[in-house]
C-alpha positions as a Markdown table, in Angstrom:
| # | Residue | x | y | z |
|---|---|---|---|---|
| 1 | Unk | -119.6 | 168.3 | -163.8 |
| 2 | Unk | -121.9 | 164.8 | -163.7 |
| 3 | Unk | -124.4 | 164.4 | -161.2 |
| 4 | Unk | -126.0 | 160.7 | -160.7 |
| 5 | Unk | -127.2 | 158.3 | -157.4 |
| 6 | Unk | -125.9 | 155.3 | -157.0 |
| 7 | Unk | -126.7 | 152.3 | -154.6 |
| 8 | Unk | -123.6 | 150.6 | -152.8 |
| 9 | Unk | -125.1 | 147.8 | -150.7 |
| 10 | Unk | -121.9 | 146.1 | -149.4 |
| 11 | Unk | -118.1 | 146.0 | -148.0 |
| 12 | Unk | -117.1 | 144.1 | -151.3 |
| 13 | Unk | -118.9 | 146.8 | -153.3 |
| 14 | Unk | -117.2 | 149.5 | -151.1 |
| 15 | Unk | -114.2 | 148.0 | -152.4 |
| 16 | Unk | -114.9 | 147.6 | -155.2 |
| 17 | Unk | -116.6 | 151.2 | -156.2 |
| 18 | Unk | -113.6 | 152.7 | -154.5 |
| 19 | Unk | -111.0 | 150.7 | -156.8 |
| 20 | Unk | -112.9 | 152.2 | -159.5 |
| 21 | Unk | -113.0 | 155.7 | -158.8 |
| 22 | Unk | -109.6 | 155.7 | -157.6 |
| 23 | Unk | -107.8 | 155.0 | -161.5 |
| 24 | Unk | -109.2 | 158.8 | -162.1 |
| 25 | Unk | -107.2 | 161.8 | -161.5 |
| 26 | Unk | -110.2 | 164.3 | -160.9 |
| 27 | Unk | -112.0 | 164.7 | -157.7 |
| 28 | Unk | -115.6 | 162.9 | -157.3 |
| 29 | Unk | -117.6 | 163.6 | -154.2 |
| 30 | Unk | -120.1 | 161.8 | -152.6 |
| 31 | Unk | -123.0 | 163.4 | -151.1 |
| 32 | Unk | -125.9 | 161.7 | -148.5 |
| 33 | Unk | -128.2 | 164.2 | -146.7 |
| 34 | Unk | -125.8 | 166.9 | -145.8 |
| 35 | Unk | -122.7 | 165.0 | -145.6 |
| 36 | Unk | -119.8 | 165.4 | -148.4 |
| 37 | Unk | -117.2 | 163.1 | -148.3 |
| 38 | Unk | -114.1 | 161.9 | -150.9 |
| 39 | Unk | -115.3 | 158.8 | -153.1 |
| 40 | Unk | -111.8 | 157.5 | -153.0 |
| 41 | Unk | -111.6 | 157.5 | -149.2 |
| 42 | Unk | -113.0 | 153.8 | -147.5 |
| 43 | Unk | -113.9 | 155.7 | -144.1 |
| 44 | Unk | -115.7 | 158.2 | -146.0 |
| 45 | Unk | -118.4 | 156.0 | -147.7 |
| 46 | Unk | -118.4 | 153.9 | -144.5 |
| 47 | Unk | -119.7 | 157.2 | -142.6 |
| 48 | Unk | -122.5 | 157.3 | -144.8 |
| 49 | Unk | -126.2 | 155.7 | -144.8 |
| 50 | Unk | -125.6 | 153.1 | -147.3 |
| 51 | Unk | -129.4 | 152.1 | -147.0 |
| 52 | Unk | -130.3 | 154.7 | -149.4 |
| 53 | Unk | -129.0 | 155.8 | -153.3 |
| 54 | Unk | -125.6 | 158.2 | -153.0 |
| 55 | Unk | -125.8 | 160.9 | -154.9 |
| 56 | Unk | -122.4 | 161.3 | -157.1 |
| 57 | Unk | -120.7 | 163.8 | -158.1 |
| 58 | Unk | -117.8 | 164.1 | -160.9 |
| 59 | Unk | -116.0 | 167.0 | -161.1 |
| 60 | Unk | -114.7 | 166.6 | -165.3 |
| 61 | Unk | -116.1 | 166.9 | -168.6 |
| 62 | Unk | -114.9 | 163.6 | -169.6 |
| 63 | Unk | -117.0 | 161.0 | -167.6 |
| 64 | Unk | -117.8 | 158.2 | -169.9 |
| 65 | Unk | -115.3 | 155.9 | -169.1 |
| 66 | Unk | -115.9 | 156.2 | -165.2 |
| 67 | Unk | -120.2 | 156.0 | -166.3 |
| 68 | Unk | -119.6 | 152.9 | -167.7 |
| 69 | Unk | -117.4 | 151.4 | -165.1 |
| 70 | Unk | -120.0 | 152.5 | -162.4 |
| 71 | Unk | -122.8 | 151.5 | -164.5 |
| 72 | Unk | -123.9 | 148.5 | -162.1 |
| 73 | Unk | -124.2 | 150.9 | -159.4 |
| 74 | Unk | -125.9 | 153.3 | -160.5 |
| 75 | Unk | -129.3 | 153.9 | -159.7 |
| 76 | Unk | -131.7 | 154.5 | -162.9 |
């Protein structure tokens, strides 16, 4: 499992972030405060504080591909 934040600011980069994750078979999870929701679900990451970094979660051992798709959202 990969742990990272990243910062989604807008509906287009809601969109966008969940295009991306959805191409990838394994389950990544979102997590803000105390809230866990899917990263591939558009409701989900709208019912979260998107004024603060998102703390991601994938659950695989292969991750690089999805890393460097993410990469301009990820918070360093």
């Amino acid at each position: 499992m990969k742990t990272f934040d990243v910062q989604i600011s807008s509906i287009g980069d809601v969109k966008n972030f969940v295009n991306i994750v959805g191409k990838y078979d394994f389950d990544i999870d979102l997590i803000s405060d105390r809230y866990v929701v899917d990263a591939k679900s558009i409701m989900g990451i709208f019912s979260l504080d998107l004024t603060k970094p998102i703390k991601v979660q994938l659950h695989s051992e292969d991750t690089q591909s999805i890393e460097a798709e993410l990469a301009p959202y990820i918070v360093k």
